[in-house]
N, C-alpha and C positions, 0 to 999 in steps of 0.2 A: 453476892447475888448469883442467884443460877442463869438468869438468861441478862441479853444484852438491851433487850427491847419485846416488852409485851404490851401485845395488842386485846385488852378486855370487854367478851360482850357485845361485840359488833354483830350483824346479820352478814356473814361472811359468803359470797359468790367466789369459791376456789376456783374458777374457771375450767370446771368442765362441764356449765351450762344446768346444771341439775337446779332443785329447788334451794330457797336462800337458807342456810339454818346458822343458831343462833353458835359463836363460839371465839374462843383466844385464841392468840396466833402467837408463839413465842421464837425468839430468834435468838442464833447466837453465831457468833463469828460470819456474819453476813447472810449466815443461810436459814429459812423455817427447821424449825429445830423440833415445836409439835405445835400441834392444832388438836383444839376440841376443850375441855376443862382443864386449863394449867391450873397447878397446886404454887408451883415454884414463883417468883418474882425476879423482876426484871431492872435492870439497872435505872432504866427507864421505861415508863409504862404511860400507855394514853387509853384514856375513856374512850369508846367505841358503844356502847349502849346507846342504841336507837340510830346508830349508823351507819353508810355499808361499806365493809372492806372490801375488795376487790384485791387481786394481783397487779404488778405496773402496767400502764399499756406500753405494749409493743408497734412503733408508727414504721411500718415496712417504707412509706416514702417521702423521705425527704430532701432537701438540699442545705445542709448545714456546711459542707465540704469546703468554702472559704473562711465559714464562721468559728467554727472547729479549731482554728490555726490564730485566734485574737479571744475566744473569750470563751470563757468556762461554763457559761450557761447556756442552754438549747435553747435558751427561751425565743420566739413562746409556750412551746411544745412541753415544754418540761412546768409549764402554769397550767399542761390541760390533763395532768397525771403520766403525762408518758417518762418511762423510765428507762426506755432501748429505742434509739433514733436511727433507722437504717438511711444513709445517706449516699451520693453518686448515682440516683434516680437520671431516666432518662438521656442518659449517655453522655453526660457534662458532670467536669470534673476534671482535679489540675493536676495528674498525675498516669500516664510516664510522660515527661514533657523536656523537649529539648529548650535550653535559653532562647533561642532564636522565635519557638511559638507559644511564649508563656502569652503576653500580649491577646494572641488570638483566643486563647482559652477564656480567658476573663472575656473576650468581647463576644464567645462564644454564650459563656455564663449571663452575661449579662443580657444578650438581645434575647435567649430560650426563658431565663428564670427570672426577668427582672431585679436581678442583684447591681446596685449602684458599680460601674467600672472603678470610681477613683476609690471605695471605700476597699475592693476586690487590690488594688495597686499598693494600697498606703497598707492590708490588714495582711498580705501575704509576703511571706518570707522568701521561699521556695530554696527551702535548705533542701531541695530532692531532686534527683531526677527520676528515678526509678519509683513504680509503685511500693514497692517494699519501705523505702527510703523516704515514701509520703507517711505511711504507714508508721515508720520509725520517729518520724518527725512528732506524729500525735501521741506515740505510745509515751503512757506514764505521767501526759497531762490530765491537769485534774479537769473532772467534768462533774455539774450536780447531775447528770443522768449519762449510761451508757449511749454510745457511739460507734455502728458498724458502718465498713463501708465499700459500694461499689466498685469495681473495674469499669470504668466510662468507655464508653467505643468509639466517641469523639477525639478525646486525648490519645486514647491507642493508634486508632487510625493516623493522627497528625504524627505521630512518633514513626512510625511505620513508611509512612508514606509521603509524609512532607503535604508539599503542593499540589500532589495528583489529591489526595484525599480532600482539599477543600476544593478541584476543583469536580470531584464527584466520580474522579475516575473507577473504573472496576482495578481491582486490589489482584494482583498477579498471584499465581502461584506461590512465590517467593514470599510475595507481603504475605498474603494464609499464612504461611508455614511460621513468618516470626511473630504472627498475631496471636497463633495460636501457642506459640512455646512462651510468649510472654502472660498471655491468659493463666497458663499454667503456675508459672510463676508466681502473677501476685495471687490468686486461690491459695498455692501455699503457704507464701509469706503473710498471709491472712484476709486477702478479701473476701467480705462475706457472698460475693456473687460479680455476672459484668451483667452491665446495662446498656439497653440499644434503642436510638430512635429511627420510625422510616414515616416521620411527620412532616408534611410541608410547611407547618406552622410553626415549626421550632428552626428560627432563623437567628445569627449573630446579630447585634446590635449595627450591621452596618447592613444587614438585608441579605445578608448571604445565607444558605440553606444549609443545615449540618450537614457536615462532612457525611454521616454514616447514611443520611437519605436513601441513596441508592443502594447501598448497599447489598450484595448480591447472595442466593441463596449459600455459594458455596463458602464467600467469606464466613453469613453467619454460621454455618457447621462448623466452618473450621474451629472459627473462636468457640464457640460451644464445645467441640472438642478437643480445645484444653483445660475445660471443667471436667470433662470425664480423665482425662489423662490425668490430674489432680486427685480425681476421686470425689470431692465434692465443690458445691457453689450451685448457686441459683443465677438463675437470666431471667432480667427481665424487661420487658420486649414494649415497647408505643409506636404502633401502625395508626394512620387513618382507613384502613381498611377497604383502600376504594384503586389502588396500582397493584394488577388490573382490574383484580376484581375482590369482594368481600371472600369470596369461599374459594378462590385462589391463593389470598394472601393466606389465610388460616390453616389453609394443606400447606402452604410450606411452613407453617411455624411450627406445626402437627408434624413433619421431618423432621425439621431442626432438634426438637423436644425428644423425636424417638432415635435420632443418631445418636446424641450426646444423653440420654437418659438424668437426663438430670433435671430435677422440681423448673419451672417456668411459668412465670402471671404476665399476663398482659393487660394495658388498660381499656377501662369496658367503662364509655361512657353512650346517653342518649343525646345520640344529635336531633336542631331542630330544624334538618332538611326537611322538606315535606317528603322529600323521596329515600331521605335514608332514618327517618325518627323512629323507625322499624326496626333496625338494622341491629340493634345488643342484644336483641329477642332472638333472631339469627344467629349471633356471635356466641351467647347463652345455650341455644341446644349443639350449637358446634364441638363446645366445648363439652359437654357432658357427654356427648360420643364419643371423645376422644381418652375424658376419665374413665368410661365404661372397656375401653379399649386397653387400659391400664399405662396411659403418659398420664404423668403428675403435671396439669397444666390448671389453672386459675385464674381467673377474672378480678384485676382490679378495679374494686368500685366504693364510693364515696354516696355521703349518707343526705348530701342536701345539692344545691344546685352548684354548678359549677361555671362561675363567669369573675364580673368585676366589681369591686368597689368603687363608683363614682365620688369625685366631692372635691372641696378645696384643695384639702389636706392633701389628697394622693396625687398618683400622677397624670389621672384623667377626671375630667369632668365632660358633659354635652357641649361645652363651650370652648373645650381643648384647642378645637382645630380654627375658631375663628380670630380673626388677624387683631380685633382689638380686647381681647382675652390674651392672647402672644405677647404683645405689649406689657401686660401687666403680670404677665404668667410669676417673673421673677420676684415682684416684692414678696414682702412678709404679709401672714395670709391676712393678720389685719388691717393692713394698709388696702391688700385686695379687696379685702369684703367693703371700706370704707367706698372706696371707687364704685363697686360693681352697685351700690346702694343709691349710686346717682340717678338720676331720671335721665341724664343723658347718653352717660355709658350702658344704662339699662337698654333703653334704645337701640342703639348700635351694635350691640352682641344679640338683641333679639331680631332682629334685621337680618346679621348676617348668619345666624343659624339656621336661618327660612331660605339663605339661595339655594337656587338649582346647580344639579353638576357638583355634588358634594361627592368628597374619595369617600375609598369603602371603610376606612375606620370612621370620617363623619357619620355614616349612616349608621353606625355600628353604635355611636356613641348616641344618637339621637333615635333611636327606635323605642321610643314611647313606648308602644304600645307590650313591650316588655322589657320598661325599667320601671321599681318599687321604689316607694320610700322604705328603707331600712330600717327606721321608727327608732322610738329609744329605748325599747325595747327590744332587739334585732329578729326581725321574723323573718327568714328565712323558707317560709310557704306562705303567700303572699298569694291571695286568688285575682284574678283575672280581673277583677273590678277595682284593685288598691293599682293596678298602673297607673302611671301620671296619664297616660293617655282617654283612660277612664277616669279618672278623677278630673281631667280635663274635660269631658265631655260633658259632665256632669256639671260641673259649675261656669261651661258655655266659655269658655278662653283657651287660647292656643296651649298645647302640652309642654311648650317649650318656655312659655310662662311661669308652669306650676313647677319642672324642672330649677328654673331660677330661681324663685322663693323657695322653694326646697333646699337647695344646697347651700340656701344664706340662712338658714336653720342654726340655729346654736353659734352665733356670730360663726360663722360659714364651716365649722363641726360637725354638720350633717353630713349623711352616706346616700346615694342611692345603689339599689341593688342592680344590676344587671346580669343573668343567667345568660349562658352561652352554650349549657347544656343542661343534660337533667330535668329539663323542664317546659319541652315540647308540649304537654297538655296542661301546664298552669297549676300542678300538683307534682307531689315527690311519689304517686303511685307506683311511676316505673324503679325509683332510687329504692321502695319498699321490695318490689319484686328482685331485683339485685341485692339486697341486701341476706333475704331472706334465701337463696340458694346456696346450695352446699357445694359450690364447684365457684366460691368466690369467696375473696378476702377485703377488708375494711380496707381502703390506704389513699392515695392521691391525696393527701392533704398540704402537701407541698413547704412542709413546717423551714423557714428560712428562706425561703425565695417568693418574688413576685412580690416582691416589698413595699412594692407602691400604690396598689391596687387587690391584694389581695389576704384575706389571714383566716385561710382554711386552716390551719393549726390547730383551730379550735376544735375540730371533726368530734374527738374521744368525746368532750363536754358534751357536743350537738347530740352526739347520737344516743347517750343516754338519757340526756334530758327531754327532748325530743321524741323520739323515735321510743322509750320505755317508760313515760310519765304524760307528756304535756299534749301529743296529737289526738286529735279526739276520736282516732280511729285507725285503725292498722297498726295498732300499738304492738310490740314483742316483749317477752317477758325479760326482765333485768339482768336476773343471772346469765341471759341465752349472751345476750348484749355485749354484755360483760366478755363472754367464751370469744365473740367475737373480735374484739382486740384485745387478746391476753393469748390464750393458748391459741386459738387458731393465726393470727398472725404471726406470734414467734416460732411456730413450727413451719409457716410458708416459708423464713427464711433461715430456717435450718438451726434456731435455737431453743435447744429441746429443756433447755436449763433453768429456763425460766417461762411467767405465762399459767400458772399453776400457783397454791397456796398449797403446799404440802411438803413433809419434811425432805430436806435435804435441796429442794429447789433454789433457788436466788433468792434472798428477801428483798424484791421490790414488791411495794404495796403501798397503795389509796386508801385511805380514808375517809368516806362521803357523804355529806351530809345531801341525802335526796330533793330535802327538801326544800333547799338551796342552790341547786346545783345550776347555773346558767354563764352560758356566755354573755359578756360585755361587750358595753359597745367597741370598737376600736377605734385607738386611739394613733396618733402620729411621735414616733419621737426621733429625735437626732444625736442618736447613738451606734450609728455605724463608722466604723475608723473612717478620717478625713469631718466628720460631721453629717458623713450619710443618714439620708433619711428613709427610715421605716416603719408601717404598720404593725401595731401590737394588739392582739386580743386578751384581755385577762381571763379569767372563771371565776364564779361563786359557787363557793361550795367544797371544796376542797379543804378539809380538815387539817390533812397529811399527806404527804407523798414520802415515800421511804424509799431508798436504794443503796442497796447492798446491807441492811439493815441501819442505817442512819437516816431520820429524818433529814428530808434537805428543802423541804415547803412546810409550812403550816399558815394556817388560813391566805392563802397567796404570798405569804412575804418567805423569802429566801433565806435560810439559817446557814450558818458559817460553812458548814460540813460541802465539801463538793468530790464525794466516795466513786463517783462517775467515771470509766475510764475507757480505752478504748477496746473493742471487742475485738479479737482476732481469729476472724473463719467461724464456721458452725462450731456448737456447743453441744455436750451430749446429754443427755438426760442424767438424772443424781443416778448410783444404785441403788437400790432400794430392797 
């Protein structure tokens, strides 16, 4: 046979955004070998007539970093065609770590990304201390999709600095200088970039605020400046954008970006302060001054709302915080639904959702007036009238009613939606204006963490199905879509090797059937080490996924082959 794997006849989107046109894609020894009218045959060949091939997606962020170390599949990420996982987002992660604060890392991991602690305890090894030596740990294991990964500034910090860094101290002199020789380091021994949070919201599961919070300008240079002393690596940065102030924080990250010249994204979501739901629009021309200025700087931004899953199944419902829901929180969820289906305990949980003097997650969980039914079909733009709050109004009984019948939906299988961002006006308008700017990249989809409440992982699916087929308006054209996680995110984090259909590239590649293409509902399963539990979204529509030229999905289900392995540091473009 001349090739390894030919793809025949598809409506091929090579990613770089142009029109679709009609053509084979042949592979050999992992890599596109040609594109356009193959003569030759392939050892193996798939039908693509009337469907569209795409490059793999490239997901700049995610947290697979505990998962990586117990199992070979990224899933879910790898059910939504992604075939490069950038992982160590948001500055958690178990590596460089002294024995003494493995413990805090995982309680670290777990209260920022909602990753179960006992599955984090029972699924890691910690053959490492050094990043290299984490690094060394994953190389060589098999994975169905590649896996890069972050330098954490949580971990580094606790290695660095012990107790001053959890308890917020400023970082001496001395710390800089080994933060930044260690930065250096694992960049070499292969981190694809470090990552850093100065979020109030990203706390340990015992309430304590990351270590890197405070974090001072001059630390972050320094660590920045052992990516240039390296030579390459990406940072990338999660501010609330409000100590002191928005165009404060931005001028020092617009330093930090031109000390260390090195590519830098930050997350760029719509809050729904009344006083700051303005504020990415701000962030957005920030940023284009600073590209026009010539710093490589980027806006991460995400294609639908960003909040929670409510329901049985997960880890929050409207009825979490009340005392005779606690009671029952532990049975099996069908023994729950049996109870909550009583007329008496119905009572009593609607009772006490109604007192006053409720903490700020009750109120968080209970704001009607923007949580959806997620439907069984998952809509994900949901107007202003499908709130339980308006649908309360409408049928004249309390929200916290229809709340309750709702999540005893599909013997207690129903979701309801809750945004927490992205959806200040009750539309994804502003998620369309971010999407469609050239000084931002796809990503936040958070594939492996937030297990219990959340499965953005889906994003790639959403955004084509969505966002290039199904909105009735603000639609973008397919191919453009496409460019957008394929080549334009595997160039944000420096891999130029794939992200492209063209010879000599990577052969990772999709297979899609359009017509088909949607996310499912999510489901719960208890397959994290220990029996941990976590949310899974599948897809429809996915024909193929290919990596390194092996199939390793066809129509959702998992084929033997797992050619997946770890990435180490940027990748350069083919010659050509």
């Amino acid at each position: 046979m001349d090739f390894d794997l030919v793809i025949r006849g598809g409506e091929l989107a090579d990613g770089r955004g142009g029109p679709l046109r009609r053509a084979d894609v042949a592979v050999r020894d992992g890599l596109i070998a040609e594109v356009g009218d193959v003569r030759g045959r392939g050892r193996e060949e798939i039908d693509a007539h009337g469907l569209l091939v795409t490059p793999g997606f490239v997901d700049v962020h995610t947290h697979y970093d505990g998962q990586v170390a117990w199992d070979s599949r990224m899933q879910p990420s790898s059910w939504h065609g992604v075939t490069t996982a950038v992982m160590g987002n948001c500055g958690v992660g178990f590596a460089p770590v002294r024995a003494a604060d493995r413990d805090r890392l995982i309680e670290l991991m777990e209260g920022i990304e909602d990753i179960p602690g006992t599955a984090l305890h029972v699924g890691l090894d910690w053959r490492w201390e050094s990043f290299r030596e984490y690094l060394d740990a994953l190389d060589g294991r098999p994975y169905d999709i590649d896996v890069a990964a972050q330098l954490p500034h949580g971990a580094l910090r606790m290695y660095v600095m012990g107790e001053r860094a959890a308890r917020l101290e400023p970082a001496t002199e001395d710390d800089i200088a080994q933060m930044r020789h260690l930065a250096a380091e694992a960049v070499r021994a292969g981190a694809i970039g470090f990552s850093t949070s100065r979020s109030i919201n990203h706390k340990s599961i015992k309430g304590d605020p990351t270590p890197t919070l405070r974090a001072t300008e001059a630390e972050l240079t320094g660590i920045a400046m052992g990516l240039a002393d390296a030579g390459k690596g990406v940072f990338q940065f999660i501010s609330d954008f409000d100590v002191p102030s928005l165009d404060e924080e931005f001028a020092m990250l617009r330093r930090v970006a031109a000390a260390c010249g090195r590519p830098m994204s930050f997350t760029l979501l719509q809050r729904h302060s009344a006083t700051a739901s303005e504020d990415w629009r701000r962030l957005l021309a920030l940023t284009r001054e600073a590209v026009a200025d010539g710093l490589q700087i980027r806006a991460q931004v995400a294609p639908r709302p960003v909040g929670v899953l409510l329901g049985l199944q997960g880890s929050r419902n409207p009825f979490t915080t009340c005392p005779s829901y606690k009671a029952i929180a532990a049975l099996p969820l069908d023994e729950r639904v049996a109870r909550m289906r009583t007329p008496e305990l119905r009572a009593r949980l609607l009772q006490e959702i109604g007192q006053p003097g409720k903490d700020m997650l009750s109120q968080r969980l209970t704001a009607f007036e923007r949580i959806f039914p997620l439907g069984d079909t998952p809509n994900y733009e949901p107007s202003r009238e499908q709130s339980l709050a308006a649908i309360a109004q409408r049928q004249g009984r309390p929200a916290a009613e229809v709340a309750y019948d709702e999540i005893l939906r599909n013997d207690g299988r129903a979701f309801l939606l809750a945004p927490f961002a992205n959806y200040a006006d009750f539309s994804l308008d502003a998620c369309r204006d971010m999407i469609a700017d050239d000084n931002t990249v796809i990503g936040l989809g958070d594939g492996g963490a937030h297990v219990g409440v959340i499965s953005d992982a889906s994003f790639p699916t959403f955004l084509l199905s969505h966002w290039g087929r199904d909105r009735p308006t603000g639609r973008f054209d397919v191919s453009w879509l496409v460019r957008r996680q394929t080549l334009d995110t595997a160039r944000t984090v420096g891999l130029f090797d794939r992200g492209l259909v063209a010879p000599g590239y990577k052969a990772d590649l999709n297979v899609i059937d359009m017509t088909r293409l949607a996310v499912s509902l999510p489901v719960i399963a208890h397959d994290l080490p220990a029996g941990g539990r976590r949310l899974l979204q599948r897809a429809q529509g996915y024909v193929a996924t290919v990596v390194s030229g092996v199939p390793v999905y066809r129509e959702g289900e998992a084929t033997a082959a797992l050619p997946g392995r770890l990435v180490r540091g940027p990748q350069a473009a083919p010659v050509q």
